[in-house]
N, C-alpha and C positions, 0 to 999 in steps of 0.2 A: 347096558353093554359097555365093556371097558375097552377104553379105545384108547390106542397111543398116537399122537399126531407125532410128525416126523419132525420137532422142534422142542431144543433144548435150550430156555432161554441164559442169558448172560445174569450174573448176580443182578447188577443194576435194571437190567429188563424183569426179571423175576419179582424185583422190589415193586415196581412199576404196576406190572398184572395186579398186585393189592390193594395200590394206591387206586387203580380206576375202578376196580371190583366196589372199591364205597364212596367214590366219589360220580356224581352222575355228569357233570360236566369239566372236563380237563383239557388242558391247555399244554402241549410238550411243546420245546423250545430243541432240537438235536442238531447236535454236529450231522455234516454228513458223514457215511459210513458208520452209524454208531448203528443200524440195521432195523430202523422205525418200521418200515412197511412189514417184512416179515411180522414182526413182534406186533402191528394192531391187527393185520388177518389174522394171525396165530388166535388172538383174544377173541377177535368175532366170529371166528368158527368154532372154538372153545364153548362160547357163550350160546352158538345155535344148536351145539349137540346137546347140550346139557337142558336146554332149556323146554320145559314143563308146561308153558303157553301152548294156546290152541293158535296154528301156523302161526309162528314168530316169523319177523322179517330182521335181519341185521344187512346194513349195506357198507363201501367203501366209495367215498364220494372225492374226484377231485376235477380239475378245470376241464376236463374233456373228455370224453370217451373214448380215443384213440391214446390218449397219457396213462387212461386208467387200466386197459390193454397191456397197453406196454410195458408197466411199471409193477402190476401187481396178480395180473392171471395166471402167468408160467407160476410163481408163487402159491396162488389160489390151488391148482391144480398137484402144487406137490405135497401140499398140506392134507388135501381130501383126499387123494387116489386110497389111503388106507381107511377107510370107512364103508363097511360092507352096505350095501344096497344105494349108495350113494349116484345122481346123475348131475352130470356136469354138459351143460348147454355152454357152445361156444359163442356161438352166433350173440345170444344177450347176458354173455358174460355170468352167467349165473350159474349154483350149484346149490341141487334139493338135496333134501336131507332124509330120512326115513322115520323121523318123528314129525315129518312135515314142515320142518324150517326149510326156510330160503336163504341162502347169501348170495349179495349181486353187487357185480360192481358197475358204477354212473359215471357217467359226467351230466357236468353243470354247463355244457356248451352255452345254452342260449339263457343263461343267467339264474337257470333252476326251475323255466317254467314246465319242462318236462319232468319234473321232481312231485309238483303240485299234487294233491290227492291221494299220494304214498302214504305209508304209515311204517312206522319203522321201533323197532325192541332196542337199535342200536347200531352207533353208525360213526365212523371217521371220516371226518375234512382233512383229505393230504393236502400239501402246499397251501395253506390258507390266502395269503399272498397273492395268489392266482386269481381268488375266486370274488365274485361280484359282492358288492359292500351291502345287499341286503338279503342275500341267500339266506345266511342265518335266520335274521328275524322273520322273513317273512315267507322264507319255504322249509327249512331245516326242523326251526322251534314245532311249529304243528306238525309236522312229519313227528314229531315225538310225544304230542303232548295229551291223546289218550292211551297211551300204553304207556306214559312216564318214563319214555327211553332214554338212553344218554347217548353223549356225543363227545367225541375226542377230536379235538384239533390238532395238526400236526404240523410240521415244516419246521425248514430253516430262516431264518432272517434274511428279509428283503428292502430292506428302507423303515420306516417307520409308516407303515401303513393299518391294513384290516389286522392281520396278525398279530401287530403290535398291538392296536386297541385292544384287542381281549386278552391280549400280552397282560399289558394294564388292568384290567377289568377282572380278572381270575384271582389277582391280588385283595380285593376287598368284597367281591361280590359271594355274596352267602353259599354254599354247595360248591363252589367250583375248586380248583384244582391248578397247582400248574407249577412243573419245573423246566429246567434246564442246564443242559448235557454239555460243555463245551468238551472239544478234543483233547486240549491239554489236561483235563483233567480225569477222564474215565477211560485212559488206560487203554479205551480201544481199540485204536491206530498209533501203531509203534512212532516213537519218538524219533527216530531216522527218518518216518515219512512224513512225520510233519514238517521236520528240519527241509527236506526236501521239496515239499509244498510248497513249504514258506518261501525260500530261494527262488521257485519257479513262478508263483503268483503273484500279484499286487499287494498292496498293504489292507484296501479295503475287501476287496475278491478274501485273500485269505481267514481276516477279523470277521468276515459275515460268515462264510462257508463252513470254519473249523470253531471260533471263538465264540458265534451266536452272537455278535456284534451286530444290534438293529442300527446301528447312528452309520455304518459301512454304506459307502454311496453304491446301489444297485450298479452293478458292471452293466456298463454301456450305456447308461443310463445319461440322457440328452443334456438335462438341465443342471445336474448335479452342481458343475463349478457355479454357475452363475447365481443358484439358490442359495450355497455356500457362501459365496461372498458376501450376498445382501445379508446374511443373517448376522455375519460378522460387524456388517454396519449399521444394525440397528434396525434395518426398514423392511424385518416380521416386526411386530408389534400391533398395537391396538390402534386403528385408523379408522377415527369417526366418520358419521358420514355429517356430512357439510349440507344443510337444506336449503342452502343461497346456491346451488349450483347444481346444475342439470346430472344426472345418472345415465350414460348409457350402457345398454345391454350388449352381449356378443356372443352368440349362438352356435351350440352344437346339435345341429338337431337330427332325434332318430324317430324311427316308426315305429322298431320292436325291441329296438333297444332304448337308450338312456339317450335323455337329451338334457346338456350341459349350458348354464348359463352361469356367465360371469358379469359385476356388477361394478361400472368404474364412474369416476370424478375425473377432471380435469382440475388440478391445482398449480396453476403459474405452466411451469414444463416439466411439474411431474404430475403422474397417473397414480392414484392411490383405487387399489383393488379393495373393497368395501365388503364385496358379501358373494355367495355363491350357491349356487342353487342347484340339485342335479334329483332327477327323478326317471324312473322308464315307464314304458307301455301306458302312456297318458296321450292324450290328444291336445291340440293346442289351444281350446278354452280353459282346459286344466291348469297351462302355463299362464293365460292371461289372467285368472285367477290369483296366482300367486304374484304377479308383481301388481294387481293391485293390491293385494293384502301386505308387502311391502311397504306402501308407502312413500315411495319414493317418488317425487319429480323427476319426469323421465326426458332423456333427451333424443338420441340416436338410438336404436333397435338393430343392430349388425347381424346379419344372416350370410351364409357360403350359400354360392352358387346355387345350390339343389333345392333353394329355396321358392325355385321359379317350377318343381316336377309339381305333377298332379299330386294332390294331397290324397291320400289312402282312406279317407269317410265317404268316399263316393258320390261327392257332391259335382266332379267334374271341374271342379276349381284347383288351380294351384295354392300351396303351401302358404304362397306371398298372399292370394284374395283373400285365404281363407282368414288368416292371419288380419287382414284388414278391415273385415267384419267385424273383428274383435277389439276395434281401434289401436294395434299395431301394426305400425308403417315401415315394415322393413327397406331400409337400406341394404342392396344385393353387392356385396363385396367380390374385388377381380378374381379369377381363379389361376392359384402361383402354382407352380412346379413344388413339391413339399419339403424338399430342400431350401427354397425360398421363404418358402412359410418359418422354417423351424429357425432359420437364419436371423429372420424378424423376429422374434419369438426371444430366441435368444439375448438378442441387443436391448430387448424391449425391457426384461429383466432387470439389466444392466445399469442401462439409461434412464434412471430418477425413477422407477416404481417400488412402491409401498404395499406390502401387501398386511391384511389386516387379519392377526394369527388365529385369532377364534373362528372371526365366518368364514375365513379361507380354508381351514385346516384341512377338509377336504380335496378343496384345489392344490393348496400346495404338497400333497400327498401323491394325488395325480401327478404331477409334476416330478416328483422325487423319484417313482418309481415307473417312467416313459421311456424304454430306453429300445436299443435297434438289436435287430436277435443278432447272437453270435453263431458262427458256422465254426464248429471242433472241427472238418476236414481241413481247412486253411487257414484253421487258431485266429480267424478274424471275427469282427464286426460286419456285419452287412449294412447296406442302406436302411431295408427291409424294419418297420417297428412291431414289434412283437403287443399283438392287438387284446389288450384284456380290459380290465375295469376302468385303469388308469386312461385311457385312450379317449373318452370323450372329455373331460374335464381340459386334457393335455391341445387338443383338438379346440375347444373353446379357446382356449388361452393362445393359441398358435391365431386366429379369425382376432382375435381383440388386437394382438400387434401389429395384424394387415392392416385394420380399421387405423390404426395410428398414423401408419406409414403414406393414408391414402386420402387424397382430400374429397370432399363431397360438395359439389356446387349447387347443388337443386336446394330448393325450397320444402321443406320438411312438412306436410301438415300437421294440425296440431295434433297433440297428445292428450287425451282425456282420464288413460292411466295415470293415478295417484297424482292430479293437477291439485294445486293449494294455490290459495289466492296470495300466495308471498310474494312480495318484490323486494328484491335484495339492495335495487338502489335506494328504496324507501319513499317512490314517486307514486301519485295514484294511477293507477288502471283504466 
């Protein structure tokens, strides 16, 4: 059946359709406005008519399923309305094909576990940016890997985050793909509007949104000056860890989401951040595992508040007993207003910390891109933080500067995590 979709692509999208037809995994890099979403449903419903498989699956995946609604169904539906026998399901975003393919659009709400057990011929990550830091490897990649499907990444620049890593990564990695589109140079958006963007935006807002500038500090973004600074002065770098002095931990912890640990030293009156740790949907032997497979001489264990709820294994014990079985002694941190917290948080930066670029790169990632939604009705910032990937590591990090700010008078019992018979004044035991 010859069938004309109602999409006529631009030279440069034309080129595009080529490049991803023989490459199986691709990485686009687009201004906004250069018209991405059209031009990858246009491909993946291209790809579902044509295709020769018994039920083919192609999906559109990105941070939520009320974004992927809003951004790309009115789309979906004006693409397919010309396909005779064609049915199109509102309700789960989907639309059957009459050779038996399916295209449907997702989200990744709860980090991709609703993804799990799909199989897919082929599929786009809009806004990569968005989306949790292990969707890819460990829902996306099997979502493709007995039908050998491909997968296109999209978005614009947010910080030097997930995006960016396969930004990087698509440059030397075998089969993959990846360009990018800035405004000034494809023509797409008249030169008056950019002139007049430019005038009306920021210097980073614009270099990220139009120029595909990843180093552009994410707008509204908490940390930004005070990362900025430090990196100016030297203290991202390589920060060993010191085995003559105690480790404490500071806790972000979730149930079904990710829980966030960051790993500090006390040196003289500065804090050197050493290592970082974040993983989800694990239980908290899982975690006591890992910091003894660390090795580290441990000192303080900092937990927020909700450290005292019933822990979810249904043992009837809180978080903290359970935790304590496991010979971790959480110390229960005050609970601030989070304005306070970010306050702390921010000076803490500031004031003599060292963070360590490799084991951090994570956390300071988180960090880079934590920023407070903006409201276009009143061109503001809200209080309000716009809650994604970045949010536990930022959340950890926010618990480590209370811990600083607060003193602890109780008597600690001992620690039997990662204990070594070292004494640093060189006295016996």
């Amino acid at each position: 059946m010859d069938i004309q979709l109602p999409y006529t692509p631009r030279p440069l999208q034309a080129v595009l359709h080529q490049e991803l037809a023989q490459h199986r995994f691709s990485v686009l890099v687009m201004h906004r406005r250069f018209g991405k979403t059209l031009m990858v449903l246009a491909h993946l419903l291209r790809d579902a008519v044509m295709s020769k498989r018994k039920n083919p699956r192609y999906h559109y995946i990105t941070a939520s399923r009320v974004m992927a609604k809003q951004v790309a169904w009115d789309y979906c539906k004006m693409l397919a309305e010309v396909i005779p026998g064609v049915r199109m399901n509102e309700t789960e975003l989907r639309i059957d094909l009459p050779n038996g393919a399916r295209m449907q659009l997702l989200g990744a709400d709860d980090g991709g576990d609703r993804l799990r057990g799909i199989y897919s011929d082929g599929l786009v990550l809009d806004e990569v940016s968005l989306l949790s830091e292990t969707l890819f490897t460990q829902v996306i990649r099997p979502m493709l890997s007995d039908r050998q499907g491909y997968c296109v990444m999209i978005g614009t620049p947010a910080g030097h985050n997930l995006f960016y890593d396969y930004w990087c990564m698509a440059e030397s990695e075998p089969g993959w793909y990846r360009k990018m589109y800035k405004a000034d140079e494809t023509g797409i958006v008249p030169q008056e509007e950019l002139e007049a963007a430019k005038a009306a935006m920021s210097d980073d807002a614009y270099n990220q949104e139009f120029l595909c500038d990843f180093s552009a500090a994410t707008p509204g973004a908490i940390f930004a000056k005070e990362l900025a600074e430090i990196e100016e002065q030297g203290r991202i770098t390589k920060v060993p860890y010191d085995p003559g002095l105690r480790v404490d931990t500071h806790w972000d912890i979730g149930v079904s989401d990710a829980t966030a640990i960051v790993f500090t030293q006390k040196v003289g009156r500065a804090l050197h951040v050493i290592d970082y740790f974040e993983s989800r949907n694990e239980a908290l032997p899982f975690y006591a595992r890992v910091l003894e497979e660390k090795g580290y001489l441990y000192g303080t264990h900092n937990a927020p508040h909700d450290i005292e709820v019933t822990d979810w294994s249904g043992t009837g014990k809180t978080r903290r007993e359970v935790a304590y079985g496991l010979d971790i002694n959480f110390r229960v941190l005050p609970k601030l207003p989070l304005e306070d917290g970010l306050h702390a948080a921010k000076l803490q930066i500031k004031k003599g910390t060292w963070f360590d670029r490799e084991n951090c790169h994570q956390l300071l990632e988180c960090l880079r891109f934590y920023h407070r939604r903006y409201d276009p009705k009143n061109r503001m910032f809200r209080t309000s933080i716009v809650r994604n990937w970045a949010t536990h590591g930022a959340d950890a990090w926010r618990y480590c500067a209370i811990a600083q700010r607060e003193s602890f008078d109780g008597q600690m019992p001992p620690q039997r995590i990662a204990e070594s018979d070292y004494n640093p004044l060189g006295a016996q035991i």
